[in-house]
C-alpha angles and dihedrals in degrees: 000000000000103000112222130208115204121207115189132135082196112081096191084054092048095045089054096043089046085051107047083043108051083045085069106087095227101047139069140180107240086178146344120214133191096224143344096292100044087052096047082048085059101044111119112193093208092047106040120174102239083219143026120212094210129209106210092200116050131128124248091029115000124197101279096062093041100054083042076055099042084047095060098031115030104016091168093070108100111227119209105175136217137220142159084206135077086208111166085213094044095062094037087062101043088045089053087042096062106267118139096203145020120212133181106236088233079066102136117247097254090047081047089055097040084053095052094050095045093051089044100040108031093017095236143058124192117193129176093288080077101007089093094057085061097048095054087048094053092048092053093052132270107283117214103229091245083055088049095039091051085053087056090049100053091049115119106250094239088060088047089049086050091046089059099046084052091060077065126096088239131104139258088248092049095042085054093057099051089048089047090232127139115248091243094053084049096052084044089059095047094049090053084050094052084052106045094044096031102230117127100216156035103271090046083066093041092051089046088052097047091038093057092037098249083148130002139251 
């Protein structure tokens, strides 16, 4: 049996999930917990869930801080995050935190399943929130890694700067601003990058930076 952990600071939200999980056959629900620190309260080294359901907005230590934590301390904990949001930065923080999906919490029961099985069997599952950015890359033709790596080094040093404020939880307006940029000059900047590395968002840059280790998970 896979063992579950669910984090959830809402309890309606935890008793469906509890109940559409423990009805698949390999999979059960060790705990649930309402935030990061009741659930790090409740982790038991002998007995270690294999995954976390994991809630991105809670109060006392939301999602963002306990996978950061998981990362450093129980890496081995496969790490599937929710959201009621389709947020651009969202996703780009839990990816660099360690989660290997990213799921909205109206997500069907069978897609749920179908999300569990492809994090713990294959360690990643990518859904449309990302699926686009694949699709692009495959239309433009498979880059071999060198090809992709020699895109990163000719790179200007300002776009790679931007690349990596991008891998930030802040926004376009508000990278502008630390680079003292105006915001014209900065989407002028992101649209150059969709071009040059052939992805069509946010996250597509964010994937090729953290691909070619431009920043680091």
């Amino acid at each position: 049996m896979k063992k579950i952990a669910l984090v959830d600071d809402h309890v309606l939200v935890r008793t469906g999930l509890a109940g559409i999980i423990n009805s698949y056959p390999d999979y059960t629900v060790l705990f649930e917990a309402d935030n990061g620190k009741h659930f790090i309260g409740q982790l038991n080294p002998s007995d270690l869930p294999d995954m976390i359901l994991l809630d991105v907005s809670m109060p006392e230590m939301n999602g963002f801080e306990t996978a950061c934590w998981l990362k450093e301390n129980y890496p081995q904990i496969k790490i599937m995050a929710l959201s009621m949001l389709d947020d651009e930065r969202s996703i780009i923080q839990m990816l660099k935190n360690g989660a290997m999906g990213y799921i909205l919490k109206d997500i069907s029961p069978i897609e749920l399943k179908k999300a569990m099985d492809a994090v713990h069997d294959k360690g990643i599952y990518i859904n449309d929130i990302m699926f686009s950015n694949f699709v692009h890359t495959i239309k433009n033709g498979f880059q071999e890694p060198q090809d992709e790596y020699q895109k990163l080094i000719n790179l200007p040093e300002r776009e790679k700067e931007f690349l990596k404020w991008l891998c930030t939880e802040k926004s376009l307006k508000e990278i502008a601003a630390e680079m003292h940029l105006s915001p014209r000059t900065i989407d002028g900047y992101r649209d150059n990058l969709f071009e040059k590395i052939k992805v069509n968002s946010r996250v597509g840059l964010v994937l090729f930076a953290l691909r070619n280790e431009l920043v680091k998970l």
